[in-house]
C-alpha positions, -999 to +999 in steps of 0.1 A: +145-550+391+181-539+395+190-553+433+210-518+442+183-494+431+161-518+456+185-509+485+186-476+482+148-476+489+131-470+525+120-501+542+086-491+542+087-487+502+106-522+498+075-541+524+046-523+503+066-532+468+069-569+484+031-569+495+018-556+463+040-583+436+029-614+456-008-605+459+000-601+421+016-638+419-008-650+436-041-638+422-021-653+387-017-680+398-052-681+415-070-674+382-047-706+365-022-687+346+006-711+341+041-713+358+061-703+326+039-672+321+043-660+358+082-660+354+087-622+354+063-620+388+084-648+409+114-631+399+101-598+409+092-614+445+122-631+448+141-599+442+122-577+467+127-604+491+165-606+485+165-569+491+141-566+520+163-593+538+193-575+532+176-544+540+165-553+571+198-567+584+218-541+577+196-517+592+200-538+628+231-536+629+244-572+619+264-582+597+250-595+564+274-619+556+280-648+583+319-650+574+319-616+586+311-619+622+333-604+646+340-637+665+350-659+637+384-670+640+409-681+615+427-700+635+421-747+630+410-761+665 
């Protein structure tokens, strides 16, 4: 999963994609399938949670980036 085509989608599309690969993980891993073979499915819900996390804040209006805050000063106490 390509993390800009993943922002481009609606929030709604991002929760259901989210909801739908970790019922996936974990029914895997439920039913014993080892942790090398699940490698493309934690990396698919890792990625959707990236994205829905950056989705999310930079629909609310904050930053996305802590560095980038308005009220951060340059200047040493």
């Amino acid at each position: 999963m390509e993390h800009q085509k993943l922002m481009n989608l609606e929030l709604e599309t991002l929760k259901d994609m989210y909801t739908n690969a970790a019922v996936k993980l974990k029914e895997c891993l439920i039913n014993g399938a080892s942790w090398e073979e699940l490698k493309e499915y934690r990396h698919d819900v890792t990625e959707l949670e990236i994205a829905l996390y950056n989705k999310i804040r930079s629909t609310d209006g904050t930053s996305s980036n802590p560095a980038e805050f308005k009220n951060r000063t340059t200047e040493e106490a």
